[in-house]
N, C-alpha and C positions, 0 to 999 in steps of 0.2 A: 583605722576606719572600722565601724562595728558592722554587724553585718545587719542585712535586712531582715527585716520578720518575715517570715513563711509565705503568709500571703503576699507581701509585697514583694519577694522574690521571684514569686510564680509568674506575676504581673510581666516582670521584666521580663521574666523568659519566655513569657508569652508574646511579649512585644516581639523580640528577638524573631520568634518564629514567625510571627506575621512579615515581620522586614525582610526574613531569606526568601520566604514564600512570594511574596511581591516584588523581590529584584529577581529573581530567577524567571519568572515569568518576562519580567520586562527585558531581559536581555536575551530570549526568545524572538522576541519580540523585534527585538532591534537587529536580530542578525539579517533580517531582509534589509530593512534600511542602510545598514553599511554595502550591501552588494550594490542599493540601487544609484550610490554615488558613485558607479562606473559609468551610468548617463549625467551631463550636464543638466539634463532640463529638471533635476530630479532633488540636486542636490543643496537648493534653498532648503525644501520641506525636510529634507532626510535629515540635515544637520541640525536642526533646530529638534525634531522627532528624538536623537538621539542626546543633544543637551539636554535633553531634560530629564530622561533617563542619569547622565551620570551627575545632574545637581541634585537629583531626589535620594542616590545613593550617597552622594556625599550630604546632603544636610541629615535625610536619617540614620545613616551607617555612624553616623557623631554622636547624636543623640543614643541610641539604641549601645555604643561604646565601641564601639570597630571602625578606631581610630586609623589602622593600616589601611580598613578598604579605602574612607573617607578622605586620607590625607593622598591615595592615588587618585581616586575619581576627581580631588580638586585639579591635578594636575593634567589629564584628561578633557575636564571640564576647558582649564585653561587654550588647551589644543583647540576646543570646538570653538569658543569663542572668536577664538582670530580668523578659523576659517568660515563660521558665520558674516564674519565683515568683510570678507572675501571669498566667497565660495572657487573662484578664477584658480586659488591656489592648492584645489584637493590634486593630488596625484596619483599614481597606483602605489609607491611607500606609501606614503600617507592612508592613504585607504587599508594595505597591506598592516599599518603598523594598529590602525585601529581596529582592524581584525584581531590581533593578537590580545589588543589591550582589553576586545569582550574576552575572550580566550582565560585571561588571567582573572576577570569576576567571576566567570563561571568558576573558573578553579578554586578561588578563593572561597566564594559561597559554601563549593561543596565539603569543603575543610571545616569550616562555620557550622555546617547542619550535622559532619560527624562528630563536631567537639573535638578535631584532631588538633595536637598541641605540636606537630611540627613548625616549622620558621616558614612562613611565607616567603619567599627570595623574590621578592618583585624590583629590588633595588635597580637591577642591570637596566631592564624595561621599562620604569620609571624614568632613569637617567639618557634614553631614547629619546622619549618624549619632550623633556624638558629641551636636550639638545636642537630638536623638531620645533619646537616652541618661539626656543631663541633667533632661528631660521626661518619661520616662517614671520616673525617679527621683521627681521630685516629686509625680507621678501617685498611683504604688505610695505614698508616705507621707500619699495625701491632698490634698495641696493641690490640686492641677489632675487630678482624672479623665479619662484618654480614652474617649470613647466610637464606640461602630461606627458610622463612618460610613455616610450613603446612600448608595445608587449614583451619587446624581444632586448630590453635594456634590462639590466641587473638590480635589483631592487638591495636597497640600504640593508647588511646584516642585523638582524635585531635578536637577542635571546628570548625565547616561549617560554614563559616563570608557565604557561597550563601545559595541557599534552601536550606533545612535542608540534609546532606546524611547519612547515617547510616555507625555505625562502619563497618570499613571494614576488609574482611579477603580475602583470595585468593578464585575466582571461578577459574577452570581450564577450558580453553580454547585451544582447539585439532585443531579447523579445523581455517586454517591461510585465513585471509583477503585479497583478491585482490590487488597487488603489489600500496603499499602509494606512493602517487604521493608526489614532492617536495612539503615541508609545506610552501614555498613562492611562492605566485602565483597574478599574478597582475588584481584581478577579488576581490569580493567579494560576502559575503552571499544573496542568495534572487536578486541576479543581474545571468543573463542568460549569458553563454558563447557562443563568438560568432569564429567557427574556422574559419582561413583566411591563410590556408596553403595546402588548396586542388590544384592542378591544377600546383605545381611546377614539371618541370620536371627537375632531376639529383640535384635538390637539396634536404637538407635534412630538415625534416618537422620540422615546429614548430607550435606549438599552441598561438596564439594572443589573448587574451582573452579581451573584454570588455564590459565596463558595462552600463547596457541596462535596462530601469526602469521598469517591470514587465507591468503597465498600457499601455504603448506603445506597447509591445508585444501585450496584449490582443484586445488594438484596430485593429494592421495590422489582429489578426486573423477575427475580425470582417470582416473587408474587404473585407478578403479572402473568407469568407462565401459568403458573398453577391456576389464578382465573381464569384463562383463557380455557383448560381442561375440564375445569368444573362448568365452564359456559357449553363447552360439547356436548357432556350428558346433560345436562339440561336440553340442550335442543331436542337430544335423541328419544329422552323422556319423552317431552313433548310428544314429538315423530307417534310415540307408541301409545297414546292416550288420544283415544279415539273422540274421549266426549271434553275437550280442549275450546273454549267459546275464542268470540273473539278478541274481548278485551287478553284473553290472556295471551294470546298468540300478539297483540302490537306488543305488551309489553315484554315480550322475549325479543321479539326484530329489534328494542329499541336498548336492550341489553347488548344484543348481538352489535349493534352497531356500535355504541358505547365502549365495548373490551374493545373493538377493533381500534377506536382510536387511542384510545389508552397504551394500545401494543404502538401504534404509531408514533407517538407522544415521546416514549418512554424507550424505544429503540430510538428515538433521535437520539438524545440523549447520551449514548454511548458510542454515536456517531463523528468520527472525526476529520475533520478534512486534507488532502494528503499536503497541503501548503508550507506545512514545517517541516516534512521529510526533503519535499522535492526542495528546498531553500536549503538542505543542506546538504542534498547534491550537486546543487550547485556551486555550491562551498568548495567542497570537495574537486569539481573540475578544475576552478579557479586554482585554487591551491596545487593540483596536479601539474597544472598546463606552465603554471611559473616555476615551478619546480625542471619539469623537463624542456622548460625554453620551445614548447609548441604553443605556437596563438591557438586559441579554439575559443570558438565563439558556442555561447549555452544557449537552447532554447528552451522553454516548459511550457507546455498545455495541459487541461485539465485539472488543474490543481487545485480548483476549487469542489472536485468530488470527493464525498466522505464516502468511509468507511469503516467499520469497527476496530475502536482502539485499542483492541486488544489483538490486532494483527498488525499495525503501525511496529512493535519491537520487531515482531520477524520478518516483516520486510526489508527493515530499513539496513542491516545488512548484506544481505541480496542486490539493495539497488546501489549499495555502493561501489562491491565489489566488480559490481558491470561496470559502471560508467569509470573506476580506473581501471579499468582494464580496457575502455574501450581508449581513452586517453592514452595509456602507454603503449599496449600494443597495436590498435588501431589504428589514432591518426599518426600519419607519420610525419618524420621532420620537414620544414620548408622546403628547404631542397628535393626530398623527393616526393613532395607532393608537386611540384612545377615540371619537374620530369614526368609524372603522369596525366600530364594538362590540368592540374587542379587548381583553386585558387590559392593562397599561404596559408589562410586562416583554415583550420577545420572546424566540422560541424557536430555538435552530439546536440540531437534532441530527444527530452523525456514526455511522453507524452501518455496520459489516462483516457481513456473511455468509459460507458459504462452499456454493457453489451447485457440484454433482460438481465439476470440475477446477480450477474458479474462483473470483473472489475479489470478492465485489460491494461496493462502499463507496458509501454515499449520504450525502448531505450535503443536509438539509431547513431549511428556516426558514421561519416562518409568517406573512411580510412581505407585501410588496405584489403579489409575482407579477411577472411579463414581460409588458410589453404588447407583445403580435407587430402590431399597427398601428403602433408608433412603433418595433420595429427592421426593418419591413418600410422604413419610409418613409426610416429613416436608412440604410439599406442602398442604396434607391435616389439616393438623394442623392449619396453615396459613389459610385455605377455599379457594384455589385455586382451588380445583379440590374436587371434591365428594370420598369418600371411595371406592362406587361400581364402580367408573369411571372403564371402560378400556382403556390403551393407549397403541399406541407403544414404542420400544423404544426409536426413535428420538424425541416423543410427550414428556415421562417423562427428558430428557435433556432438550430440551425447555425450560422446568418450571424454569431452573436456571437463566433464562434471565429474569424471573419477579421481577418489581420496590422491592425491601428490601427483596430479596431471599437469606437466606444463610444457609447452613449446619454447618458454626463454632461451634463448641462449647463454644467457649469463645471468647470475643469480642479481640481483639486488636490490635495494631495502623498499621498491616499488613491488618486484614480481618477480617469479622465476622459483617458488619454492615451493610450489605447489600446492599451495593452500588458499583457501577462497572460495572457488567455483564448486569445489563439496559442500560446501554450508549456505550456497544460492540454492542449489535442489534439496536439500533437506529440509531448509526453514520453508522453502514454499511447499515441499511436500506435506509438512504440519498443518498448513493452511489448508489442504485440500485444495491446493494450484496447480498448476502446471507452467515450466518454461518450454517455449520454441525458439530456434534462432533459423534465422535466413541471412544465407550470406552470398558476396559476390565478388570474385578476384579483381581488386582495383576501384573496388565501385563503394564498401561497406558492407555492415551486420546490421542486424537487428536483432534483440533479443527481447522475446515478447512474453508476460508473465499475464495470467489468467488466474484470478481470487474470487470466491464469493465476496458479495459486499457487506452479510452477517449470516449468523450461524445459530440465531438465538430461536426466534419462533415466524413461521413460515407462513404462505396460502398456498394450500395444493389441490389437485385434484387425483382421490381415493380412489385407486383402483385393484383390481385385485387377479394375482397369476397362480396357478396352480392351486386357487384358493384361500390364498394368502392375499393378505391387503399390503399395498405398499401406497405410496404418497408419490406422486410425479411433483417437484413445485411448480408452481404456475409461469413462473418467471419465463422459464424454458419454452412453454408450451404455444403452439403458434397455432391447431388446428383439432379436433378430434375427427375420424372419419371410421366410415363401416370400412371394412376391410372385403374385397374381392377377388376370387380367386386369380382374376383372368388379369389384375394389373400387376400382377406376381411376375418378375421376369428370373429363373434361376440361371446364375452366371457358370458356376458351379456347384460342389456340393457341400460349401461353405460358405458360399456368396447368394445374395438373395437383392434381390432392387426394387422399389414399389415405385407406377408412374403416376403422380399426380398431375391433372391437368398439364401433362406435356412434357413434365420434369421429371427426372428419373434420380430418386433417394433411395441410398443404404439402408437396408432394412433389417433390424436387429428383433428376430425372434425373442421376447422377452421370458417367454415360458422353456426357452432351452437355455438361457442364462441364467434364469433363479428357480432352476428343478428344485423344488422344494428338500428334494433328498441332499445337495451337493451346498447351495446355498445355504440353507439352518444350519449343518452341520460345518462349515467354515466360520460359523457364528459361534456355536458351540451353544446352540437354542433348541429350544423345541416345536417344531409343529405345534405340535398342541395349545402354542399360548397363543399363536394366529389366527389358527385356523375360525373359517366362518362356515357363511353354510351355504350349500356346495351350489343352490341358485339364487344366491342374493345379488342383485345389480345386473344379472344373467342380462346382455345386448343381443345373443344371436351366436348361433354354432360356430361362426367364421371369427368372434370377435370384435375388437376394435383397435383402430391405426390412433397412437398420439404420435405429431408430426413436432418436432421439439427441435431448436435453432439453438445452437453452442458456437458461437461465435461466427456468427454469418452462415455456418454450414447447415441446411438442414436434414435432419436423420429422423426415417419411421420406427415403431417401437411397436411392436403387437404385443397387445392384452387381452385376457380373457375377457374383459369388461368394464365395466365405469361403475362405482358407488355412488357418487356425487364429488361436490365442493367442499372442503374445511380448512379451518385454519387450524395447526399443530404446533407444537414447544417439541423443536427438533435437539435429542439429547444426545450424548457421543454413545456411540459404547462402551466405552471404558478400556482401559489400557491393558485386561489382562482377558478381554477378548479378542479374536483376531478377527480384522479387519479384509474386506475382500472388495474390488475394485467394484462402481457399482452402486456400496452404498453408503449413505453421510451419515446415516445414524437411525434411531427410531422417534417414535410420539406415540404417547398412548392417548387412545381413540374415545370417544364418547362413552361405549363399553366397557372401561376400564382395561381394553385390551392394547395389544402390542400395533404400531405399522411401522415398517420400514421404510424408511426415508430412501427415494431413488436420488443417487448421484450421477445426473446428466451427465460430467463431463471423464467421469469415470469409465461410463459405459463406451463414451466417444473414444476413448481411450483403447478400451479394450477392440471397439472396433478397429482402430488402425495397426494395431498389434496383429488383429487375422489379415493386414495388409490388403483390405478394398483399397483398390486406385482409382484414380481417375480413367484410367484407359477400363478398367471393369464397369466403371459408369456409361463410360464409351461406347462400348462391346454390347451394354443393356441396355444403349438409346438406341441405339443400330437395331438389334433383337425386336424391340419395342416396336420399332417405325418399320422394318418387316412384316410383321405379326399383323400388323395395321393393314 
């Protein structure tokens, strides 16, 4: 056979890549729909959703010459069809085994995109199927009915031609997914959707979707940045031009409003919703819970809040790693969950929020809890911590996030080797998160993770300590107030509490946290490229109070002052400066100069580290209401 010409080679291979591009997407796609045929009422739509999925890969996987995927998806296909005529006869194998059988496209795809010339081995899981085929033929005519299995029945051995999965049995899943969009969609994975159906009047919307290669994105956001900076000095120009008319001041308001949306537009854009992560921990429970013969029933909420996709990779380790571990270690077996009055099934729900600037994910189950005497004791055993140590409670949970931490008693290929929980607090450390857990003997954990929702370009309000301008984001910010001696209540001589209308808030001195002497030089910066001038924004000798809420709590902050409002392109600083709890980064200002970026949840941080309690809030309502 002679070969093609140049150009018409390219053709094909460009076909090719459109066709991986397009199935890999679609079977995304489809891993919801296979979980949501654990509901009957769901599973007309879901089977037909994913027929069509593997007739689109078998008729172009043919064409296109990837004969092997094509000749398995006809057999596949064959499975969906009979249970289309009969949805009565899906089970948890059957669901189980077409988990597996996306398991082996994706595997295969990926073999396809690297040009690996290993042997597909799909033979074993093929002959599954068929087997399944011929069975559920004799089912639909009568002979042999299948029926829904329990959770707690052994599911059919099948071999995983992808990564390895474990036998499967039924997890129960109660709370139903966000209505499956059609499984054919003319976009693909990892490519940004672009709508182009705003702005019709009396006609009826559609979604045009296409594909847009991630680097191009990230460059226009660059852009956008830079706009946004040259839009500041401009304003500030402006600011300093005294004889400024009026036409020329709309048309800077209507520039200013224009970048702003531009930045809104263009950060969606890199926006992604957590719906594919959380779908594939739920995956993951499912998979767990059959594995270890525990029913557990999954919940998810929030899953339709986005976030920046470029913290989707490091979270989604993090969230996996909890919820088996809340699976194995957590819930426990039937039996002794009925000894502790419990019902059989347990519970783990993942649920999102979105708290001002941030992103809270909690991850609950209603298992055995954390005994803090047995990882206090395994902690000392290890020489992490001294015998006569005292800690709190949050301090002994900590300890499970140390490198080869673990309470199993026996090692195996689920848990017990210590590895895991060091790379939940690191990848969220990267993110500028933080984990907490709460826990309760008998009762469950919770382990609760707190992210910005992006990190690109901000609205803040300018303010400046010691002289130095820094950036509060606005996200945080609940209130600005003058600052008064007499609502100062000192607890000690490191505790400080301000009462607002009747509430008594932790109050963080901001000019003794970023002395300009101790803070630049943890930066390894200079003064000098800050500094302003010495009454610019000048409020009053006492200052100003920003009252700033980090996740329900709220915390006062004194500053020397207010500058105003801006929007800023917040940049890191770079890996080979050091970083100091506090701050997220810089933005240069109208001026050309430097501002430090405040990091709210940093500073909260640092607060609980000098260990304000609750009872020091106590002691300063008590104080307070004397005084009174």
């Amino acid at each position: 056979m002679s070969e093609l010409p140049n150009d018409q080679g390219d053709f094909v291979e460009q076909l090719k890549k459109e066709f991986l591009d397009e199935v890999t997407y679609l079977l995304e796609q489809c891993e919801e729909a296979y979980l949501k045929l654990e509901n009957p009422a769901h599973r007309v739509e879901e089977l037909s959703n994913i027929f069509r999925v593997a007739h689109s890969i078998k008729g172009s996987g043919a064409v296109v010459g990837f004969d092997d995927l094509a000749s398995f998806a006809h057999v596949v296909e064959d499975c969906l069809t009979l249970l289309r005529a009969n949805p009565d006869l899906v089970s948890s194998e059957i669901i189980s085994l077409l988990l597996q059988a996306g398991d082996a496209f994706k595997f295969r795809v990926a073999m396809l995109k690297e040009k690996s010339q290993e042997v597909w081995e799909i033979a074993p899981l093929k002959t599954q199927i068929e087997k399944m085929n011929a069975f559920l033929k004799s089912g639909a005519k009568g002979d042999a009915p299948i029926t829904q299995s329990p959770v707690a029945t052994q599911a059919p051995t099948t071999q995983s031609v992808a990564p390895p999965v474990p036998e499967q049995k039924a997890a129960e899943v109660t709370k139903e997914p966000p209505k499956q969009e059609p499984a054919v969609k003319p976009t693909v994975q990892q490519h940004h959707e672009v709508d182009h159906a705003h702005g019709g009047q009396g006609a009826k919307a559609q979604s045009v979707s296409v594909k847009v290669d991630p680097v191009r994105i990230e460059a226009v956001l660059d852009l956008v940045g830079e706009l946004v900076v040259i839009k500041s000095q401009l304003l500030q120009e402006m600011e300093k031009n005294e004889k400024s008319n009026l036409r020329e001041n709309e048309v800077i308001s209507l520039l200013d409003k224009t970048v702003r949306e531009l930045q809104d537009k263009t950060l969606s854009m890199r926006m992604t919703s957590l719906k594919p992560l959380f779908l594939k921990v739920q995956r993951t429970v499912r998979d767990l819970a059959i594995k270890l013969s525990k029913p557990v029933e999954f919940e998810m909420n929030g899953e339709d809040i986005e976030i920046d996709r470029t913290m989707i990779e490091l979270l989604s380790d993090p969230l996996i790693h909890i919820v088996r571990n809340a699976v194995d270690h957590g819930i426990e077996k039937s039996d002794g969950r009925k000894q502790n009055g419990k019902e059989e099934k347990g519970h783990v729900w993942v649920t999102a929020k979105q708290s001002g600037g941030r992103i809270v994910v909690e991850i609950k189950d209603d298992g055995g809890g954390i005994s803090k005497d047995k990882v206090k004791n395994k902690a000392i055993k290890l020489g992490i911590i001294k015998e006569s140590q005292a800690l709190s409670d949050q301090e002994v949970y900590d300890l499970i996030f140390a490198p080869g931490f673990s309470t199993a008693d026996a090692v195996t290929d689920v848990s017990g080797r210590g590895v895991g929980l060091d790379v939940v607090k690191s990848n969220i450390q990267k993110l500028k998160g933080t984990i907490e857990i709460e826990s309760t003997i008998k009762k469950g954990s919770v382990f609760r993770i707190s992210l910005p929702l992006t990190t690109a370009i901000t609205e803040g309000i300018v303010v400046y300590i010691n002289q130095v301008r820094y950036v509060v984001p606005m996200d945080g910010i609940c209130e600005l107030l003058r600052i008064e001696d007499h609502a100062i209540t000192n607890i000690d001589s490191s505790h400080e509490c301000l009462t607002v209308r009747g509430k008594v808030l932790p109050l963080i001195r901001m000019n003794k946290v970023m002395s300009s002497a101790s803070a630049l030089k943890k930066l390894n910066l200079v003064k000098g490229d800050f500094a302003i001038e010495q009454n610019e924004g000048m409020s009053g000798k006492n200052g100003t109070v920003v009252v700033v809420d980090h996740l329900g709590v709220l915390v006062a902050l004194t500053v020397d002052g207010v500058i105003g409002q801006n929007q800023v392109v917040v940049k890191p600083l770079g890996q080979n400066i050091n970083t100091t709890n506090g701050i997220a980064g810089a933005a240069i200002m109208g001026d050309g100069k430097i501002a430090l970026v405040l990091d709210i949840d940093g500073l909260v941080r640092n607060l609980k580290n000098r260990k304000i309690s609750d009872d020091h809030l106590a002691e300063a309502e008590t104080v307070t209401k004397e005084a009174a």
